[in-house]
Structure formats: C-alpha cells, structure tokens
C-alpha positions as semicolon CSV with decimal commas, in nm:
position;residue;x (nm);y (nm);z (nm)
1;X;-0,518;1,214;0,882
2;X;-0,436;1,072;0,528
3;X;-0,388;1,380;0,219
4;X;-0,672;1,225;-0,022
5;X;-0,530;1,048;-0,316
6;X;-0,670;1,097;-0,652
7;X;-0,408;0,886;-0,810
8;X;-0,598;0,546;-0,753
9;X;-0,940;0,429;-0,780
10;X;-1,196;0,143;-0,711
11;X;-1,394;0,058;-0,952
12;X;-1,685;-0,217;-0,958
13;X;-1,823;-0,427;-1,276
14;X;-2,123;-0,586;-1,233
15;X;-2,291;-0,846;-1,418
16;X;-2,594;-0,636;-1,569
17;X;-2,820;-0,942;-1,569
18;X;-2,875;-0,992;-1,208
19;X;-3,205;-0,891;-1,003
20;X;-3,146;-0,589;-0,799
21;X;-3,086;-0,760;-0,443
22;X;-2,836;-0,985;-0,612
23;X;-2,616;-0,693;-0,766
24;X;-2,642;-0,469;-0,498
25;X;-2,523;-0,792;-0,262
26;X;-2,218;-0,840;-0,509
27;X;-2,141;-0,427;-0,476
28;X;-2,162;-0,428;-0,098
29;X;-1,940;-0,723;-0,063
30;X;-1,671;-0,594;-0,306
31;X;-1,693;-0,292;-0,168
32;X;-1,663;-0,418;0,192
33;X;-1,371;-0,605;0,072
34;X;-1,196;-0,301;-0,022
35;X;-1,267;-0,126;0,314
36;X;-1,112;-0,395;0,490
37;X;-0,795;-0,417;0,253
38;X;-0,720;-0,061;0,254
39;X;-0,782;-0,030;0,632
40;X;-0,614;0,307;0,754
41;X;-0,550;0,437;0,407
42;X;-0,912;0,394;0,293
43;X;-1,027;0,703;0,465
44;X;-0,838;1,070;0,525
45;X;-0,966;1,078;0,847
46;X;-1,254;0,961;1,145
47;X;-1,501;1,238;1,078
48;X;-1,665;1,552;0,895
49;X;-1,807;1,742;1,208
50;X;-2,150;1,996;1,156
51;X;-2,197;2,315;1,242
52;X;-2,355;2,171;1,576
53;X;-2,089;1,950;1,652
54;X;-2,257;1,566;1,495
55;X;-1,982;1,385;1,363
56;X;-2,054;1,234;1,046
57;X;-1,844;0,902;0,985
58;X;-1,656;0,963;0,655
59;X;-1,645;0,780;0,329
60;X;-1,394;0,625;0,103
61;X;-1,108;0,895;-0,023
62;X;-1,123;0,685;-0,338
63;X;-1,379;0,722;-0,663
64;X;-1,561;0,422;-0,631
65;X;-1,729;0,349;-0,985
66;X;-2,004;0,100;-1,008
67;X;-2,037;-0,008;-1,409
68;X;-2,269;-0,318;-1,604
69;X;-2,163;-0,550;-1,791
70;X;-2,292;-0,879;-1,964
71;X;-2,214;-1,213;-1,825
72;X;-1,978;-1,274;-2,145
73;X;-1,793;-0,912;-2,098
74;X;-1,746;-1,014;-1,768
75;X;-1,600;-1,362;-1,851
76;X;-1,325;-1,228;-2,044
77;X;-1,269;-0,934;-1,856
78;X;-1,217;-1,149;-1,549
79;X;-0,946;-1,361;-1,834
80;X;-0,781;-1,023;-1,921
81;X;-0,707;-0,899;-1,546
82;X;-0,475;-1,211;-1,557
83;X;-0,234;-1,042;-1,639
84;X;-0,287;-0,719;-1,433
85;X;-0,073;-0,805;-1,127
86;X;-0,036;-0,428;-0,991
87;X;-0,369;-0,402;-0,924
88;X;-0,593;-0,522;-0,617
89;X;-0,891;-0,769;-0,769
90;X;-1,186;-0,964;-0,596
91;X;-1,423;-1,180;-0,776
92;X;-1,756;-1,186;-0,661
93;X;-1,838;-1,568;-0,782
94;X;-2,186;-1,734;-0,832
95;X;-2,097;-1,905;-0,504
96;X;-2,074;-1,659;-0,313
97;X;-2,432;-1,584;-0,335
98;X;-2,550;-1,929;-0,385
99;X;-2,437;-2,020;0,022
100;X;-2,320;-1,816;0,292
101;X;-2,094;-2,105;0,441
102;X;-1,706;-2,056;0,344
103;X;-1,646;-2,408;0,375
104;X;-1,907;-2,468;0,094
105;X;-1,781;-2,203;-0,109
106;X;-1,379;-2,308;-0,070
107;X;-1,491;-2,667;-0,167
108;X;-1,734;-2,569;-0,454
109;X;-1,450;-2,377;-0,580
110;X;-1,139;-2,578;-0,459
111;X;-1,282;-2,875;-0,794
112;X;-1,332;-2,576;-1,063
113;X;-1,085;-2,407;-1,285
114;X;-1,090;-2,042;-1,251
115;X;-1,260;-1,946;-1,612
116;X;-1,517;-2,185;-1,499
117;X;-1,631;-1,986;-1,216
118;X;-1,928;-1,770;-1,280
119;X;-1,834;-1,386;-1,201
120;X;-2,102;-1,210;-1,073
121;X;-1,864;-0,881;-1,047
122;X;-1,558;-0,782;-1,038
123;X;-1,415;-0,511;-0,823
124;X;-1,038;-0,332;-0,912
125;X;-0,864;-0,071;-0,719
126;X;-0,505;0,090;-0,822
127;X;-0,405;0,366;-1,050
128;X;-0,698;0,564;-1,162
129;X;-0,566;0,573;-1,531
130;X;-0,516;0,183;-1,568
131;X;-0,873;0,090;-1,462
132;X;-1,022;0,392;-1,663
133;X;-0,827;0,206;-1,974
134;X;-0,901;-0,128;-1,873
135;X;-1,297;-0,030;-1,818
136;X;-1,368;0,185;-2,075
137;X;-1,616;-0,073;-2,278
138;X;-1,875;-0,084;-1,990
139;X;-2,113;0,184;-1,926
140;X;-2,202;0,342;-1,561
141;X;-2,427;0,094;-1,372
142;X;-2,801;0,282;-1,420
C-alpha cells in the first residue's frame, strides 16, 4: 500500500471546442495514459472494502483536474511545455481521433512538425504547484 501523495498532480486541458464524445474520448485516453505510466504508484492500494465486505476498486491517489481551453490557448500552451522537461506530458492530437490505426497515426505524424499538429488536449502530471502555475489561465472544464 502506497502513503497518498499530495505533492503531484494530473491535470487535463481540453480543447473547449470539441462535441462532447470527442472531449470526453481525449480525457479518457489521457487519463488512461496516466494509469498505465504510473502503474503501482497510481493507486495507494487494491480496494476500499463496505461494511458488507464488496470491494470497491480504488481510484487515482492523484487530483486529476479536467480544464477548457481554446484551440489557440492550447497551441501555445502545448509550445510553452517545451520547455517543461520534469513533468510527464501526452498530447492528445487530431489524429488520434481521426483513425484508430497506429500505423496511420505514426505516419500522419512521422511528415508534420510538432506545432503543426492539432492538440485536442493536453494532459500533465508532476508537482502540484508547477501545473497549478502553468494552468492557471484556463478555467475548470463545465
């Protein structure tokens, strides 16, 4: 069992302009993304057991913030976390969504530059004070 760490967050920016199924498909998958990085440490343990013994799986130890912001804010947002290197990043990309085939994706992207790529959202995890700072423009996804 992990001791829960309020030191470090994840935190999700989505592009505010997208149709429900398509920003709730970019938080899943950046959230999934940070399940599967943080593995053991995502969690401080298997279960919370009821009363009547029903083990309930449990959830992330981590805040996880969802916030909206335009496709521009996004843009240079994604230009500024260049030069964030302690924190963990994954950009969900227009292609992501556009086909579900990795090969498609890794050679739609392998002929664009990065800033080209259209970010759909963004997802951050590290210190909780950083990505509070680095946030702080965009409002709570609503």
């Amino acid at each position: 069992m992990n001791k829960q760490d309020f030191n470090q967050r994840i935190s999700l920016v989505i592009n505010s302009e997208l149709e429900n199924w398509q920003a709730l498909n970019a938080a899943s998958h950046i959230s999934a993304y940070f399940g599967n990085l943080l593995a053991e440490s995502f969690g401080t343990g298997k279960f919370f057991t009821t009363a009547d013994g029903v083990d309930l799986p449990r959830n992330s130890q981590y805040p996880i913030v969802i916030l909206k912001a335009s496709p521009k804010q996004l843009k240079e947002f994604a230009c500024e976390l260049d030069t964030q290197g302690e924190l963990d990043k994954m950009y969900f990309i227009k292609e992501m969504i556009d086909t579900t085939n990795d090969d498609k994706i890794e050679a739609l992207v392998s002929i664009q530059d990065k800033e080209e790529l259209i970010n759909l959202g963004i997802g951050l995890f590290g210190d909780n004070k950083l990505i509070k700072k680095l946030t702080a423009n965009f409002t709570l996804w609503s």
